[in-house]
Each structure stands twice: as structure tokens, then as C-alpha cells.
C-alpha positions as CSV (number, residue, x, y, z in Angstrom):
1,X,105.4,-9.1,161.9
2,X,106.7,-6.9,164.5
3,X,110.4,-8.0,165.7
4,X,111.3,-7.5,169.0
5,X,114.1,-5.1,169.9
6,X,116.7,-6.1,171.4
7,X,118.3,-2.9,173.9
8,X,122.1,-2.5,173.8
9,X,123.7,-1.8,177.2
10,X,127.0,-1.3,178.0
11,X,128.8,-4.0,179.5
12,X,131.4,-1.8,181.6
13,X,127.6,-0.3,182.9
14,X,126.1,-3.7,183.8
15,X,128.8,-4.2,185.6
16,X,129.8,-1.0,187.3
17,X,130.7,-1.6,191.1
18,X,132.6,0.4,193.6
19,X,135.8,-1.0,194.9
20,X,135.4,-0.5,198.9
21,X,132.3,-2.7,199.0
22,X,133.4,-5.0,196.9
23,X,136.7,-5.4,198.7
24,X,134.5,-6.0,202.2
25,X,132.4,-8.8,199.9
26,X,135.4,-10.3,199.3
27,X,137.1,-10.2,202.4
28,X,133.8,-12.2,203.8
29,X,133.8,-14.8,200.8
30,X,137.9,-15.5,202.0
31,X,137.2,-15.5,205.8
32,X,134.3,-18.0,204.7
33,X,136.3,-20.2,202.1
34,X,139.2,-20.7,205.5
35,X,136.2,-21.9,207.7
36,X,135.8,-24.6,205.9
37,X,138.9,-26.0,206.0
38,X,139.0,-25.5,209.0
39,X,135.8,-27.7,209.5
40,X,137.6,-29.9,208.1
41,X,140.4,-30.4,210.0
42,X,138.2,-30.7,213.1
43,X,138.9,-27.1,214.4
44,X,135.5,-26.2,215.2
45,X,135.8,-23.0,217.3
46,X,138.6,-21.9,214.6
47,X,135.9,-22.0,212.0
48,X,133.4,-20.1,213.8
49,X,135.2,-17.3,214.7
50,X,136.0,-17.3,211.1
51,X,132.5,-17.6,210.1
52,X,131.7,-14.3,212.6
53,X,134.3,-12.0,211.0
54,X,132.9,-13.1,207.8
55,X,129.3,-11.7,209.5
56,X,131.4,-8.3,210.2
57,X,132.9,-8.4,206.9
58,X,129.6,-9.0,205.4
59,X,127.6,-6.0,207.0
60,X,130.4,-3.6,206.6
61,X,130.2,-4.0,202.8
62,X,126.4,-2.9,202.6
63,X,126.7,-0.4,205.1
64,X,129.8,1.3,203.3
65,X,128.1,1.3,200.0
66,X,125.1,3.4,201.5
67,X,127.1,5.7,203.3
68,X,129.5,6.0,200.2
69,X,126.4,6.1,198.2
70,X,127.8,3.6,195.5
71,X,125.3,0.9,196.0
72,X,125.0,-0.9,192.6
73,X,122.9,-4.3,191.3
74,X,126.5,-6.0,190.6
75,X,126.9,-5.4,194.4
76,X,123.7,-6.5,195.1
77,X,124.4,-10.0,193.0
78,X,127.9,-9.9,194.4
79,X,126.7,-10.2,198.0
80,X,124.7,-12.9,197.6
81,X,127.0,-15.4,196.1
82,X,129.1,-13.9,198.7
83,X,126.4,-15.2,201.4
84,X,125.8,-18.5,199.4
85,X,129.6,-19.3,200.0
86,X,130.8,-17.6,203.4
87,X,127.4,-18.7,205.0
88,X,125.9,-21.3,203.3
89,X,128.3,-24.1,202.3
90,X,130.5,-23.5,205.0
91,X,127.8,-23.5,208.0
92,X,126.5,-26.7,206.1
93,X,129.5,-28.5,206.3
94,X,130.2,-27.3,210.0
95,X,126.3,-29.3,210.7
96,X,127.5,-32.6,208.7
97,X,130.8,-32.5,210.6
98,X,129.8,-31.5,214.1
99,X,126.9,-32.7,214.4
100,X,126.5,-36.5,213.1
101,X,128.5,-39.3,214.6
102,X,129.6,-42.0,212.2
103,X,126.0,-43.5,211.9
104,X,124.2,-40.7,211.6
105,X,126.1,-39.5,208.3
106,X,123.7,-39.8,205.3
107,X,120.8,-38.2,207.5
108,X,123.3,-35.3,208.4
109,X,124.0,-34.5,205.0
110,X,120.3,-34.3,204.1
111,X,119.7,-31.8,207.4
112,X,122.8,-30.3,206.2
113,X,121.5,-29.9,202.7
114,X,118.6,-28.0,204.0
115,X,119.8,-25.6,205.7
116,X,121.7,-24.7,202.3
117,X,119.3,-25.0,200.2
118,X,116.8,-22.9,202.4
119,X,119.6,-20.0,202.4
120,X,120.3,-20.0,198.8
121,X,116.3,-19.8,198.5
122,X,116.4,-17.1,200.9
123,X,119.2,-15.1,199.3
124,X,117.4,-15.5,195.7
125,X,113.6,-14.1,197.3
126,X,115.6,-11.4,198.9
127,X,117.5,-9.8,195.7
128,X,113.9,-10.4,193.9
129,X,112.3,-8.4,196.7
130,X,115.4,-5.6,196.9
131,X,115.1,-5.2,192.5
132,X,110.4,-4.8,193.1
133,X,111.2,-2.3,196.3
134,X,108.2,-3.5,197.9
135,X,110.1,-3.8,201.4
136,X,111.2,-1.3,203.3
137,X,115.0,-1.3,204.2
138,X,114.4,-1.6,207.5
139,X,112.7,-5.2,207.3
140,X,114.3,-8.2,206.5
141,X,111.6,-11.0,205.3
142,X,112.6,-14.0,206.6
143,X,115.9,-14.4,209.2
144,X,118.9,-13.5,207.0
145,X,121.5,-16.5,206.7
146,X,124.0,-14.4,208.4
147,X,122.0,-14.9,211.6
148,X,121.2,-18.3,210.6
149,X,124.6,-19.5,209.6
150,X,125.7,-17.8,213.7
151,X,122.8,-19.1,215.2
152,X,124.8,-22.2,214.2
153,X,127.8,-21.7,215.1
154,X,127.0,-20.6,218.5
155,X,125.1,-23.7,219.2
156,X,129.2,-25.4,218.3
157,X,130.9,-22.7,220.1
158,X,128.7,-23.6,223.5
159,X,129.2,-27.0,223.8
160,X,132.4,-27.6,221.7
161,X,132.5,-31.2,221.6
162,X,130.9,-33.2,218.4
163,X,128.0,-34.8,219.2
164,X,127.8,-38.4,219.8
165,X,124.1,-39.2,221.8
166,X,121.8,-40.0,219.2
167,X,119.3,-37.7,221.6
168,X,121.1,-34.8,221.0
169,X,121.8,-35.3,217.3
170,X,117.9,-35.6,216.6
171,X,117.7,-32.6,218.8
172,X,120.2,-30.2,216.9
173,X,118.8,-31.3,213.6
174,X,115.5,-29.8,214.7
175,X,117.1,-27.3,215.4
176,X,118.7,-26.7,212.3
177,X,115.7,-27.2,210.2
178,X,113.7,-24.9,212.5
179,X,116.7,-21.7,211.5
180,X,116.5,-23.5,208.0
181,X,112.3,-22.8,208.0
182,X,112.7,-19.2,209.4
183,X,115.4,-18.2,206.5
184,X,112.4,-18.7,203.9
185,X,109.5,-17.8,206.0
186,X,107.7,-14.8,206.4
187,X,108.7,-13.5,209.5
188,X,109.5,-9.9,209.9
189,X,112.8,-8.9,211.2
190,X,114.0,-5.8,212.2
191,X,117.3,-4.0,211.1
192,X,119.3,-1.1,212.1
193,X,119.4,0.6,209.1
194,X,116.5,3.3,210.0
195,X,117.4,4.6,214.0
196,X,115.5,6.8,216.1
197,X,117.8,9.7,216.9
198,X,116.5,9.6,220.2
199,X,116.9,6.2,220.8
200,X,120.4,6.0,219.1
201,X,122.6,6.6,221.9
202,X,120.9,4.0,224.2
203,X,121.3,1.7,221.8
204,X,125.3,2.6,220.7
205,X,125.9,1.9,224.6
206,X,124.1,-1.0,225.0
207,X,125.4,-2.6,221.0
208,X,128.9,-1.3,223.4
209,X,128.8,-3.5,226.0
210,X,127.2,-6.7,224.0
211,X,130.5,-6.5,221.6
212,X,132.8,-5.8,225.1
213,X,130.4,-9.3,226.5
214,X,130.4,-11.2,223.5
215,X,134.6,-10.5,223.0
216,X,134.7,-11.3,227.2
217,X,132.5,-14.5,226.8
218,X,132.0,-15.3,223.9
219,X,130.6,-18.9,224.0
220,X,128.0,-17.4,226.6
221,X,126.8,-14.3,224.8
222,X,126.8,-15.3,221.2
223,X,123.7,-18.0,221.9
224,X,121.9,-15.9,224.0
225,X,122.0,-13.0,221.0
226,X,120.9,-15.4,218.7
227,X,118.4,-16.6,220.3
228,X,117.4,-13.1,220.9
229,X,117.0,-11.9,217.7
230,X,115.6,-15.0,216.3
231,X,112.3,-14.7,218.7
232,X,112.8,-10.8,218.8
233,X,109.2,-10.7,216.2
234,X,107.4,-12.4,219.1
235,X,108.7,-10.0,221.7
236,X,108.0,-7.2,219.2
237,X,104.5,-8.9,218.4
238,X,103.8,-9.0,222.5
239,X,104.8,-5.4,222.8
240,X,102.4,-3.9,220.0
241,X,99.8,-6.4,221.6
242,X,100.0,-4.4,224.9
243,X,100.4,-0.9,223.9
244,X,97.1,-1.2,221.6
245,X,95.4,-3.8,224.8
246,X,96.3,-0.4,226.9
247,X,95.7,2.4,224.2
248,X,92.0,0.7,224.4
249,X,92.0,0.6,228.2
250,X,92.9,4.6,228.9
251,X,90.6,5.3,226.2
252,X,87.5,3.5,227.9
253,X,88.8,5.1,231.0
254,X,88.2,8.7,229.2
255,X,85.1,8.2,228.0
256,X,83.6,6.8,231.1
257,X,85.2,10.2,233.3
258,X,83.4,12.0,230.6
259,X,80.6,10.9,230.8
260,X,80.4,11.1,234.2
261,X,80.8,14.7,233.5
């Protein structure tokens, strides 16, 4: 009878990680853990700003590891518990608190529930997908809860005040369980990890004056990028439509001047 063996690894090598990233990981889980005491004392706008440098925090640790070159699976794991935390619990408890009056309260937790549990589901499919390499780097499959968890927010940081119409409580839980159904969906999204050089520059000075907007008006211009970048598959979807609709159009256009010829 054949025993399986059982391989040794080194614990110190399981675990290897580099400090800078790990620091940044950190830094988002603390900025996360604040926000939600701050949901809880009713500070809303305190705990979304919170919850954005928890974003910043968040892609500075990834993008330091590749540019450091010290990207590691404990990193990997690290980062998602990370997200679980700074994004998940504390953009959940931001929905039950600002977006449920009195009556509404059990139904809020279970919209608030699903928005977790659809970014902890999205967080697990994604370090599954990162260990296979099937994806390329460049894609994310499904809208990352970052996005999610500050598509959110700036929903709260527009109109401030709790909600109290049952309308509009029925309204932003659709909402929230329509961000909660694109975290675990399919949908392709784009990153910034993989930049035409020719295209770079345009797009430094444009990502320029959307952080000099967003810091200017912040309640205005944090909406309209989400909103952005969650339909931005469509608009990309629209655009490859066209360019292959007119591809085939100049290329009918040939061949009839040709055979005219």
C-alpha cells in the first residue's frame, strides 16, 4: 500500500513577505477599521474619506510590490483579508446605518449582508484566478470591491443626509445589490497595470486633473467616476462594436473601387 508523502516546507518560506507592501496592507486595513467607528458615530462623510484613503492605501501596496518585484502568495492572502475588512465590513455597515430608517432595519441588514458576502465571494474567486494565471493582469473579472465599496460611499458623500423616504431606501438597496451582482459577475474590467506608452501621457494628464476635480469637488466627481468605470465594459463593448461595424464598411468600400477597376 502506497503511503502518501507528505512535502516539508519551510514555514519562514510559506510565509515570506516584503515589508513595504505589507506596511501599505496595513495602513488600508487601519484606515478601514477607523471608518467604522466612525459609521458609528454618525460621521458619515468622515468615514468615507477614510474608506478612500484606504482605496489609495490599498493600490499602492500591489503596485509597490511589482515595481519592487517582491510580490509573494502571503501578500496575495494578506490583501484580501485586507479588502474583506477595510472594504467589506466597513462599507456594509456604512449601507445598514445610512441607508435604513428605524423600520427598515432588519431588511437593511440583509442588503447589507449581501453586499459582504458578494465581496468576500469576489475576493476568494480572484486569489483562485491570480494562483491558475488564467487572467491576464490587466483584467479584473468582476468589479473589484474597492470600486464597489466607493461606488458606495459616493452615493453617501452626494446626498449626505440618512435616508428616510421609504422610495429612496428601496431605491439604494437596488442599488446596492446591483454593485453587489457586478463584484461576482463576469464582467470584464480594465486596469492600468499594462499602458500604451503612447497613450501614457494623455492619460497621466487627464488621471491629473480628475485627482485636482475630485480633491476640488469631491462629492460631485467621486459619483460620476464611479459610475464611469462601473459602465466603462459597455462603453468599451460600443467602441469595439463600431470599429469592427466600420472595419467591415471601408473594406466593402475597397472591394467595390476594385472591382470597378
Amino acid at each position: 500500500m502506497n503511503k502518501k508523502r507528505i512535502r516539508r516546507v519551510s514555514l519562514s518560506r510559506l510565509t515570506r513577505f516584503s515589508f513595504l507592501p505589507s506596511l501599505f496592507s496595513l495602513l488600508s486595513l487601519f484606515a478601514g477599521f477607523l471608518a467604522v467607528f466612525q459609521v458609528f458615530k454618525g460621521d458619515f462623510v468622515k468615514a468615507i474619506y477614510l474608506i478612500m484613503a484606504s482605496a489609495v492605501l490599498d493600490g499602492l501596496d500591489g503596485t509597490v510590490a511589482r515595481l519592487t518585484k517582491t510580490e509573494s502568495n502571503f501578500g496575495v492572502q494578506l490583501d484580501s483579508l485586507v479588502d474583506a475588512m477595510a472594504f467589506g465590513v466597513s462599507t456594509s455597515f456604512l449601507i445598514y446605518k445610512w441607508g435604513f430608517t428605524p423600520e427598515f432595519h432588519q431588511f437593511g441588514k440583509v442588503i447589507a449582508f449581501i453586499f459582504l458576502s458578494a465581496g468576500i465571494i469576489r475576493l476568494a474567486r480572484f486569489n483562485v484566478i491570480k494562483e491558475a494565471d488564467v487572467v491576464p493582469s490587466d483584467i479584473f473579472i468582476g468589479l473589484p470591491i474597492p470600486i464597489g465599496a466607493i461606488s458606495i460611499a459616493s452615493i453617501v458623500l452626494y446626498f449626505k443626509d440618512p435616508i428616510t423616504s421609504p422610495l429612496w431606501v428601496m431605491v439604494f438597496s437596488l442599488f446596492v445589490i446591483l454593485i453587489s451582482f457586478l463584484m461576482i459577475s463576469n464582467v470584464k474590467y480594465k486596469t492600468l497595470k499594462k499602458v500604451n506608452s503612447k497613450v501614457g501621457l494623455k492619460l497621466l494628464f487627464l488621471f491629473a486633473i480628475t485627482i485636482a476635480l475630485l480633491i476640488m469637488f469631491p462629492d460631485k466627481i467621486l459619483p460620476l467616476i464611479s459610475i464611469l468605470y462601473c459602465t466603462s465594459p459597455i462603453v468599451f463593448l460600443i467602441l469595439k462594436l463600431i470599429r469592427k461595424r466600420t472595419k467591415k464598411i471601408s473594406l466593402k468600400l475597397k472591394q467595390g473601387s476594385e472591382t470597378e477597376k
